[in-house]
C-alpha positions as CSV (number, residue, x, y, z in Angstrom):
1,X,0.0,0.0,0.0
2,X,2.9,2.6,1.1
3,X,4.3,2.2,-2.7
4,X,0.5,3.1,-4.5
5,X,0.5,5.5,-1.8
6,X,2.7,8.3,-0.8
7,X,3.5,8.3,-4.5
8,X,0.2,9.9,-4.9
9,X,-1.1,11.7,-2.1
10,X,-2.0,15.5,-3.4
11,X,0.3,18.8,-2.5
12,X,1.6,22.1,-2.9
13,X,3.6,24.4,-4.1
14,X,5.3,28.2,-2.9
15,X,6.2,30.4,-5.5
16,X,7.9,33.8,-5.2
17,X,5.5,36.4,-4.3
18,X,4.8,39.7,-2.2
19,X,3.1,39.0,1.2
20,X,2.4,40.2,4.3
21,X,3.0,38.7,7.6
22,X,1.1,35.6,8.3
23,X,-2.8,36.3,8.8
24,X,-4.3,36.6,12.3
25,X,-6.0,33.1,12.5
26,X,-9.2,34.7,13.9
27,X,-9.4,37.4,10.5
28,X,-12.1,36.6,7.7
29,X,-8.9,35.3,5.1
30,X,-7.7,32.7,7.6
31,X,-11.1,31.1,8.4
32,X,-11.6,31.2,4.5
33,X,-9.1,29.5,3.6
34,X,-9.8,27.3,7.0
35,X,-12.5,25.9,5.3
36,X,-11.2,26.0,1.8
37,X,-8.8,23.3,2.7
38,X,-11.6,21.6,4.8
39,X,-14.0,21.5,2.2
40,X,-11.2,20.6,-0.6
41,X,-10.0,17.3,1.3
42,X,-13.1,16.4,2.8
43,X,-15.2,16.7,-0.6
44,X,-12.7,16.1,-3.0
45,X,-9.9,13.8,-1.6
46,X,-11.7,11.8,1.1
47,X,-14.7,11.4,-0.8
48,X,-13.8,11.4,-4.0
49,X,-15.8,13.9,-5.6
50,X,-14.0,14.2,-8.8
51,X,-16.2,16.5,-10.4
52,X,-15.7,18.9,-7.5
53,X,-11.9,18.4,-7.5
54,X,-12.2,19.3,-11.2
55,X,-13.5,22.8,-10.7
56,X,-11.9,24.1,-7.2
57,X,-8.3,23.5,-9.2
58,X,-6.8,26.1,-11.9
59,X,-6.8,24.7,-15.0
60,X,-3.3,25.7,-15.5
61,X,-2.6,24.1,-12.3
62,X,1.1,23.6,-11.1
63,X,1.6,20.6,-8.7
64,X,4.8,19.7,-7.2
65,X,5.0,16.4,-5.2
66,X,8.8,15.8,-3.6
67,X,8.0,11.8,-4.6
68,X,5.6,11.9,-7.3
69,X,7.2,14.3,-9.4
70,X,5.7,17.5,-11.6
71,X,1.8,16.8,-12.3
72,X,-0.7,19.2,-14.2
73,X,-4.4,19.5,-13.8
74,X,-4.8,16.2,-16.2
75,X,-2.5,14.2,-14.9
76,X,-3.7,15.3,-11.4
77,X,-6.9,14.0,-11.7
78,X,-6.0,11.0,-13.3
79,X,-3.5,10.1,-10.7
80,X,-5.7,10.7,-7.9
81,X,-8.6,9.0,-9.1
82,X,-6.1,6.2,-10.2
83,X,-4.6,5.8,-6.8
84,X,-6.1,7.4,-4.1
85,X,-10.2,6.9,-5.4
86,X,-9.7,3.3,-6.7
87,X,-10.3,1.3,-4.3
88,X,-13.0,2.0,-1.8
89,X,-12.3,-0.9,0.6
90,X,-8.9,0.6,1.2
91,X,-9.5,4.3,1.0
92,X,-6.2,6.8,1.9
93,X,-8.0,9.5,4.3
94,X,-6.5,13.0,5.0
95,X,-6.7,15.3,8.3
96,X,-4.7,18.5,8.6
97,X,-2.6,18.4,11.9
98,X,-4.5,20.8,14.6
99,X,-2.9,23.8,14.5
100,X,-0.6,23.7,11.8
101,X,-2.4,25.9,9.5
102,X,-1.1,29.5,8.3
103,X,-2.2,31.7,5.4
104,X,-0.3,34.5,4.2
105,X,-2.0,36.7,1.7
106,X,-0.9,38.3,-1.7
107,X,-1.3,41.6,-3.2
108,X,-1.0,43.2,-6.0
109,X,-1.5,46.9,-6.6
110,X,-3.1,47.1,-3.0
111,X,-5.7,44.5,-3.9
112,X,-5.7,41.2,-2.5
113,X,-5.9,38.6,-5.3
114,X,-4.9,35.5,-3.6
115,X,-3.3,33.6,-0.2
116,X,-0.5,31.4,0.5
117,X,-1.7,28.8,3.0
118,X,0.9,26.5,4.9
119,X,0.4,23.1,7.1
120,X,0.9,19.7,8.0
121,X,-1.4,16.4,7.2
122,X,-1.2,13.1,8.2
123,X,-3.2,10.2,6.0
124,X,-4.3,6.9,7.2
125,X,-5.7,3.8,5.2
126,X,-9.4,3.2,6.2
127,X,-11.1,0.2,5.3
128,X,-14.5,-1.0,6.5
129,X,-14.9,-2.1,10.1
130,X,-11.3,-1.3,11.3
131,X,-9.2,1.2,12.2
132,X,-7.9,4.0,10.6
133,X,-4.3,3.1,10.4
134,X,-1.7,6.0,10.1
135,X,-0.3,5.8,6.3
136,X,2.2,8.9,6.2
137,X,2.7,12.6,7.1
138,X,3.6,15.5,5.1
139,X,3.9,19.4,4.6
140,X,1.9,21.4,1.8
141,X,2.4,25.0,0.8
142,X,-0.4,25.6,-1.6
143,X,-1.3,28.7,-3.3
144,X,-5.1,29.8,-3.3
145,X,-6.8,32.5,-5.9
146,X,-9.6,34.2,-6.6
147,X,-11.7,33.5,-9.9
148,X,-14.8,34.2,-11.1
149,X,-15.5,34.8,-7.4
150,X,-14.5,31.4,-6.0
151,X,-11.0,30.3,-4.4
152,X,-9.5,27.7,-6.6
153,X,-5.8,25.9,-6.2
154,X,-4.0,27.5,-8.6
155,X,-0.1,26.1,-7.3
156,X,0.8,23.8,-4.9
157,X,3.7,21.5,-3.5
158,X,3.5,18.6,-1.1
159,X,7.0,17.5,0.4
160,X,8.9,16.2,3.4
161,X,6.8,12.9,3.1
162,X,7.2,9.9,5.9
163,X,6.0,6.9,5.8
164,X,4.0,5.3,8.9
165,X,7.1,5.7,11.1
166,X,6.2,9.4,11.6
167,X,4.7,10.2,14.9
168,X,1.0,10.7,15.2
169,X,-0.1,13.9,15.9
170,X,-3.5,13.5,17.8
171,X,-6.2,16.1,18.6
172,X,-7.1,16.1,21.9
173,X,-10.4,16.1,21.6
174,X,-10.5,12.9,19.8
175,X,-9.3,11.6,22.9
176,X,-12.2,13.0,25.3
177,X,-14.7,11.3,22.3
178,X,-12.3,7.9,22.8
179,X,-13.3,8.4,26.6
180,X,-16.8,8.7,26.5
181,X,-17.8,6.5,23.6
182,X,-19.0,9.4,21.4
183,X,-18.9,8.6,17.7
184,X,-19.3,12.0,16.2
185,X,-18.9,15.4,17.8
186,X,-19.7,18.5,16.2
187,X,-17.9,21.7,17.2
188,X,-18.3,25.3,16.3
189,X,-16.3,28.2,18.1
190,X,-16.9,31.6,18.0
191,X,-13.9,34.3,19.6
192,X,-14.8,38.2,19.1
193,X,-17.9,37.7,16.8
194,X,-15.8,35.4,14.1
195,X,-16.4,31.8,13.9
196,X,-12.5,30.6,14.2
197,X,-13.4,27.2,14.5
198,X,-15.8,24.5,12.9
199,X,-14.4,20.3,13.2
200,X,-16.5,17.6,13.0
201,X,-15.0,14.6,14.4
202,X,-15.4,10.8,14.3
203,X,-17.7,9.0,12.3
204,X,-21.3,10.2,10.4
205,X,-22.9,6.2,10.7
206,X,-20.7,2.7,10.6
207,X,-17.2,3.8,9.4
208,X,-17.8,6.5,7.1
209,X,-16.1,9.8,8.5
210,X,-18.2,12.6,9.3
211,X,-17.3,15.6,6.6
212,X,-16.8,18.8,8.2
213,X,-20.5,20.1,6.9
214,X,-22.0,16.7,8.3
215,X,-26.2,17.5,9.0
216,X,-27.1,16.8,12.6
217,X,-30.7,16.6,14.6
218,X,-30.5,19.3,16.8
219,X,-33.1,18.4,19.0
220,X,-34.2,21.7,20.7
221,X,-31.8,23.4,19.5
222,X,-34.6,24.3,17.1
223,X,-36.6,26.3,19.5
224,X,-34.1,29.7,19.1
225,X,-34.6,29.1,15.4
226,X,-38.2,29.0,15.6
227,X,-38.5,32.2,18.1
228,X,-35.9,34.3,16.1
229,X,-38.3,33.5,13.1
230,X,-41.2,34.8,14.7
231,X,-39.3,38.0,16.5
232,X,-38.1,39.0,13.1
233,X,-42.2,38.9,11.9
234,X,-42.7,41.1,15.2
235,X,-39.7,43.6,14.0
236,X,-40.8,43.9,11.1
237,X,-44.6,44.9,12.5
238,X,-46.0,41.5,10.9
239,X,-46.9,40.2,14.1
240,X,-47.2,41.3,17.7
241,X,-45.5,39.9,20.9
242,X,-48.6,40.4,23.2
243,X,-51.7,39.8,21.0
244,X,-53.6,36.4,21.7
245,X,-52.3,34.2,19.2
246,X,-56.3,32.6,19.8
247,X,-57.2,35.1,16.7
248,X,-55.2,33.2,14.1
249,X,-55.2,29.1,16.3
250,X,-57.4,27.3,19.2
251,X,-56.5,24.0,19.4
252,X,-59.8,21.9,19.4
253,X,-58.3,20.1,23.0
254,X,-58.6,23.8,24.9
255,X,-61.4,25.5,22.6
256,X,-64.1,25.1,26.0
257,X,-61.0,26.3,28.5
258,X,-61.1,30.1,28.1
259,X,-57.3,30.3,29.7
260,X,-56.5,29.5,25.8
261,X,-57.3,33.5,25.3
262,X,-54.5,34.5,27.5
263,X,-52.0,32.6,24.9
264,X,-49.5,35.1,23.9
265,X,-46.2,34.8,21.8
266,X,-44.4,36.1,24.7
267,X,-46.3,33.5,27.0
268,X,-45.2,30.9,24.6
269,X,-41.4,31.8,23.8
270,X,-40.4,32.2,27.6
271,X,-42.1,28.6,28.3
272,X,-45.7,30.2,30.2
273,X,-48.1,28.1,28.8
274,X,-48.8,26.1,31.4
275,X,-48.9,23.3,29.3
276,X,-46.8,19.9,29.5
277,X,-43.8,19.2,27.2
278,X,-45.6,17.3,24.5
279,X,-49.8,15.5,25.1
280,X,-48.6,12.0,23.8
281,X,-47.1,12.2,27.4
282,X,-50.0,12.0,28.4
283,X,-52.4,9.0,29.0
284,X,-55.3,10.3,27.0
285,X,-52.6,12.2,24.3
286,X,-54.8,15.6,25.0
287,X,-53.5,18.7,25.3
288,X,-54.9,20.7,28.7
289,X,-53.3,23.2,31.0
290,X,-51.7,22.3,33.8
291,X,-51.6,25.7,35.3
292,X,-52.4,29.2,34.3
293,X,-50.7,30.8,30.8
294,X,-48.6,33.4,32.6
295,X,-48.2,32.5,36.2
296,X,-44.8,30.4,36.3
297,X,-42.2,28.5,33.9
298,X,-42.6,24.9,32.9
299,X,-41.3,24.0,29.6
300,X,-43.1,22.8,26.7
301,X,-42.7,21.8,23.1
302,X,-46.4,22.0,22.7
303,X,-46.2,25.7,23.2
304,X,-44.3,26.2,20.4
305,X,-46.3,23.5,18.0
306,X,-49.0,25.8,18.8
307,X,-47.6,28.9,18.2
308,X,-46.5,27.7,14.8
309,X,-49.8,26.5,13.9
310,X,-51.1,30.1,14.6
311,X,-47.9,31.9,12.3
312,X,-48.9,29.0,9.7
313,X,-52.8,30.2,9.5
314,X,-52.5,33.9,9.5
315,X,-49.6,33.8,6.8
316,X,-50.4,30.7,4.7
317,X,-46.9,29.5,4.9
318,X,-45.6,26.7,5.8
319,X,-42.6,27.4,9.4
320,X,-40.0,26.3,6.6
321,X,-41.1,29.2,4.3
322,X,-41.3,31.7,6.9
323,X,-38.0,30.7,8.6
324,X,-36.2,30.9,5.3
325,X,-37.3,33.9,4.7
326,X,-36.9,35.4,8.3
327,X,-33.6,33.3,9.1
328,X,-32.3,31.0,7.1
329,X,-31.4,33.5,3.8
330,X,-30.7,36.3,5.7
331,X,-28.2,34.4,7.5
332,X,-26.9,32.0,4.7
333,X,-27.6,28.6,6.5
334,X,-27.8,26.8,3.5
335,X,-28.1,23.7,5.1
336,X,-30.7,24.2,7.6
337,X,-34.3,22.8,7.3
338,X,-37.1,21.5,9.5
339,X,-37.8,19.0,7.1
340,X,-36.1,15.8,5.7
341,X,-34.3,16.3,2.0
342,X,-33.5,13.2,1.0
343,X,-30.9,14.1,-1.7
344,X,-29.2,16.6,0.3
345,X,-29.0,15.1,3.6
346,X,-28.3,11.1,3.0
347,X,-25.0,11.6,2.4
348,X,-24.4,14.4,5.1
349,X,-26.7,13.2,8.0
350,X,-25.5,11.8,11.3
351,X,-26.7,8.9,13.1
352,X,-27.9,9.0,16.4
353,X,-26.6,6.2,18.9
354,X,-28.1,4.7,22.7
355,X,-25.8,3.7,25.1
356,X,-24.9,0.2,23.9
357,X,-24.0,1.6,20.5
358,X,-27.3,0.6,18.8
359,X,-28.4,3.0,16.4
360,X,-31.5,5.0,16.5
361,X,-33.9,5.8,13.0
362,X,-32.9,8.8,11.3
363,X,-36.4,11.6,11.6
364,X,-37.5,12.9,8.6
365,X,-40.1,14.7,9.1
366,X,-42.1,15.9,6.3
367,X,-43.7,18.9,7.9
368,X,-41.7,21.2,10.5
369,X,-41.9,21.0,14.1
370,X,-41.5,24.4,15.8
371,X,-39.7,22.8,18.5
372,X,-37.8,19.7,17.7
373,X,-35.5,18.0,14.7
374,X,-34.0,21.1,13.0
375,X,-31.7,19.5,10.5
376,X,-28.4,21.4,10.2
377,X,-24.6,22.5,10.4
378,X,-22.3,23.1,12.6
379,X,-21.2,26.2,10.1
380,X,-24.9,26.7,10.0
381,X,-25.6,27.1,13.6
382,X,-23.1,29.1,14.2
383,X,-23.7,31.5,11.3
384,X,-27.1,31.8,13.0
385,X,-25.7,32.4,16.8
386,X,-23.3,35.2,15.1
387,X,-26.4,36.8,13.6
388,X,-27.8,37.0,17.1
389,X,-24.9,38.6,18.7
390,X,-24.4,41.2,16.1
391,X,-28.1,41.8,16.1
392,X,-28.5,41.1,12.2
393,X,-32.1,40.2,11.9
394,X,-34.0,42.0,15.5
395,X,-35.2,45.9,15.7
396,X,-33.0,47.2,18.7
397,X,-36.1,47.2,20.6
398,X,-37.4,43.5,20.4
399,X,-33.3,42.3,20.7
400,X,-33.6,43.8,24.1
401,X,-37.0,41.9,25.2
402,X,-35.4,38.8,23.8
403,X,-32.1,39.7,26.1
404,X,-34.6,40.0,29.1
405,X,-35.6,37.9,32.1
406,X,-39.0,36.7,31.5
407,X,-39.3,34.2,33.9
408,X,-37.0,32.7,36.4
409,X,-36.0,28.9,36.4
410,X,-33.4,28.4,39.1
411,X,-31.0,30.8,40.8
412,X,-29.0,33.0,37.9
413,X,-31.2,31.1,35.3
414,X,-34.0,32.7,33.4
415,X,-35.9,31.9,30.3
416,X,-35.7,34.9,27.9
417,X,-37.4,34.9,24.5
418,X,-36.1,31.7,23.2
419,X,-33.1,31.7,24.9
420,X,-32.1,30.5,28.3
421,X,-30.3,33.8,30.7
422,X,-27.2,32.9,33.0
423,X,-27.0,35.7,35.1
424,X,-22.9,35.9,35.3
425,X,-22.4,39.0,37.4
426,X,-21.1,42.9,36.6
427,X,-23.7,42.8,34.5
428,X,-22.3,39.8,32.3
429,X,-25.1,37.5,30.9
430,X,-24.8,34.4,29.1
431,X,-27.7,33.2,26.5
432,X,-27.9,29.4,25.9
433,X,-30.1,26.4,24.6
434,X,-29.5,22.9,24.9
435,X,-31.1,20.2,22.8
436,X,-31.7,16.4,24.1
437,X,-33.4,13.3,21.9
438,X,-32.6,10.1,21.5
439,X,-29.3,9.6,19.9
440,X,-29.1,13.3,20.2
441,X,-27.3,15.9,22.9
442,X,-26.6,19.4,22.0
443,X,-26.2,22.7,23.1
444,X,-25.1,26.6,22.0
445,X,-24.3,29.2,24.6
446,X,-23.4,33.1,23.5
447,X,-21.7,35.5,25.5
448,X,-23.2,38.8,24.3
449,X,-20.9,41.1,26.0
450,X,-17.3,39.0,24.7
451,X,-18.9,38.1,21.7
452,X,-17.9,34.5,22.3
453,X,-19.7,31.4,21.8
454,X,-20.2,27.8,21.4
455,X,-21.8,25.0,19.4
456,X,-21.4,21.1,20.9
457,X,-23.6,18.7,18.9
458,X,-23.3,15.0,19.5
459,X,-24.8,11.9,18.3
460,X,-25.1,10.1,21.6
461,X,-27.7,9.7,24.3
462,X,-24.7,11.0,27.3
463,X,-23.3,13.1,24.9
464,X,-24.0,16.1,27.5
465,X,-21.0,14.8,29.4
466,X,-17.9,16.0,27.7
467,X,-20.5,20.0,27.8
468,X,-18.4,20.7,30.9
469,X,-14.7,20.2,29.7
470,X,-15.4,22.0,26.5
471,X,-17.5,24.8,28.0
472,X,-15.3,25.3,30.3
473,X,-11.6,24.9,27.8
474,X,-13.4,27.4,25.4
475,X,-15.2,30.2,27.3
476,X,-13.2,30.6,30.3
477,X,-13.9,31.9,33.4
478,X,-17.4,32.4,32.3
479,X,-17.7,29.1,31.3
480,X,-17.2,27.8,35.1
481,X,-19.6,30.4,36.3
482,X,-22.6,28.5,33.5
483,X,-21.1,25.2,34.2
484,X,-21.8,26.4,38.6
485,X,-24.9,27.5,38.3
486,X,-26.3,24.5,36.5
487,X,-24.7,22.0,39.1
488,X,-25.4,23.9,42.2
């Protein structure tokens, strides 16, 4: 295998140019090129998606290899689908070493027309119900340009190749998954407002390696979604937060209660109802309330079913129209949907796993549920957590009123509009959601006042356990203070 191998295996070349100092790996240019890279070896190499390898490389493309020799764009392709895309029961993997990453960019005239970008990669052989086992190591320079709008590789060299005897550099993190028998992890982190980090690590189903733009089931992570739909409508003066929703919805369960006339939006978003979680909970499946809409907190899909069955009658459009609409264009989360798309999330969607490793069914829901089963992206979910910080899609005054203590929950905890409130002291809040299903933990927190954030998904049923050691690694100090008041 080492002989078809290392041969083969794609990279990059330097050539003479004017740059700056290596970019700040929290700028725009870095993250690009971040995800150039990610999306380049995760779509091209380790899937084989010739056709997209085809057009993100310059047709006059100049490929130095310090075993393989000189290649261009024709004989490129035809090696790599010769020797790396062959044979699928012994399929050469790539992941860039943690950290390793640089970019440099180039100018001309002033004008930025291209990057340098610099790393490390290690490859392993992966073949079906084993292992990955380490292959090689290398370094890649590879020079990235701008045409027609779109990065493409024009240049690149690959060199300082070993063979398995190189050391293993291992991400940490896949350590802490190794330790708590988590198969996939999604994770997105945001420093001052920029989203510097998105990995997605392990394995979508079986064997097959989770891309970086795998689709999860967020669970409740939906609910924020759903209420930053609906608080758009308000600032935009298409709906109001205090009218009785009963003008537009009465569910036929409550029609004889008249409590069902105190239903508001705000009621519903800040978890008021005073109905349960979900009626099939119930003995009899019917919906009643328990208590009276208004008077305390007790949390409850239902609430937000029926809110969207009242947005769904007084617009005539389905949540998954409004929300792209509202959210998901705005935003450009072009992988988000309530509902199940068979052709764009088979090949991207992560399986859900219980405690002995059995699988779960994939949902696919044909119609949208307000608060459950968003389908989306770590990229995605950030992008959308960004726009909230940066207030992108909320008049100033409804972004306050979502900011603000409806109701309390515990000590320091509140339930805002859509979001939970951690109370973090000198005036430091924190503004969260978790999501939990079978086969499913998530969660998001946002640090308004840092701009900092997070994004865990997992595919497990304890996947919640590994919230701590991240939440804490990635949002400090803050993070303990969250991570207190939920255990106290």
């Amino acid at each position: 295998m080492a002989k078809r191998f290392f041969p083969y295996i794609m990279f990059f070349l330097f050539f003479s140019a004017n740059t700056e100092a290596q970019t700040d790996k929290n700028s725009d240019l870095f993250l690009e090129l971040k995800k150039q890279d990610s999306v380049f070896f995760e779509r091209g190499f380790n899937s084989c998606d010739m056709a997209y390898l085809e057009k993100s490389v310059d047709n006059d493309l100049k490929f130095y290899h310090d075993k393989g020799g000189f290649q261009d764009k024709k004989l490129f392709l035809k090696r790599t689908l010769e020797n790396i895309c062959s044979d699928p029961l012994k399929k050469p993997v790539r992941k860039v070493v943690p950290g390793s990453l640089e970019v440099f960019p180039l100018y001309s005239d002033g004008n930025l027309y291209g990057a340098i970008q610099t790393g490390e990669h290690q490859f392993y052989i992966r073949e079906p119900h084993k292992e990955d086992v380490l292959g090689g190591r290398a370094k890649f320079t590879t020079v990235w340009t701008r045409k027609d709008g779109n990065w493409v590789m024009s240049d690149v060299l690959s060199y300082d190749h070993g063979g398995p005897g190189h050391t293993a550099i291992t991400d940490p993190l896949e350590q802490l998954l190794k330790d708590h028998n988590i198969s996939a992890l999604g994770l997105g982190v945001i420093k001052d407002g920029k989203l510097t980090q998105v990995k997605v690590y392990g394995n979508r189903g079986g064997k097959t390696t989770a891309p970086y733009n795998s689709i999860f089931n967020v669970a409740s992570l939906t609910k924020p979604v759903t209420a930053l739909t609906v608080l758009r409508l308000v600032s935009l003066g298409k709906w109001n937060l205090d009218e009785p929703i009963d003008k537009y919805w009465t569910d036929p369960d409550i029609a004889k209660d008249p409590r069902h006339k105190k239903l508001t939006t705000r009621i519903i978003l800040s978890h008021q109802t005073g109905f349960p979680n979900w009626r099939w909970q119930k003995p009899d499946h019917r919906l009643r309330f328990e208590f009276d809409p208004g008077s305390k907190y007790q949390y409850s899909g239902e609430g937000y079913e029926y809110l969207r069955k009242a947005m769904e009658s007084k617009f005539h459009k389905s949540l998954e129209e409004l929300a792209k609409e509202m959210v998901f264009e705005p935003v450009g989360m072009h992988d988000t949907s309530y509902i199940w798309n068979g052709k764009k999330d088979a090949e991207r969607i992560v399986t859900g796993y219980d405690r002995e490793g059995k699988p779960y069914d994939i949902v696919k829901n044909n119609t949208p549920s307000a608060a459950d089963d968003l389908m989306t992206s770590v990229e995605d979910y950030s992008r959308f957590l960004i726009a909230v910080m940066d207030n992108k899609l909320l008049s100033k005054e409804v972004f306050e009123e979502m900011k603000t203590a409806q109701v309390e929950t515990k000590k320091n905890k509140y339930f805002g509009l859509g979001f939970e409130i951690y109370e973090l002291g000198d005036g430091e809040i924190a503004l969260s959601h978790g999501g939990t299903d079978k086969g499913v933990n998530t969660i998001a927190v946002l640090l308004p006042k840092t701009k900092n954030g997070i994004v865990i998904f997992t595919n497990v049923d304890d996947g919640y356990r590994i919230y701590e050691p991240l939440i804490n690694q990635y949002l400090g100090e803050a993070g303990k203070k969250i991570v207190r008041i939920e255990t106290e």
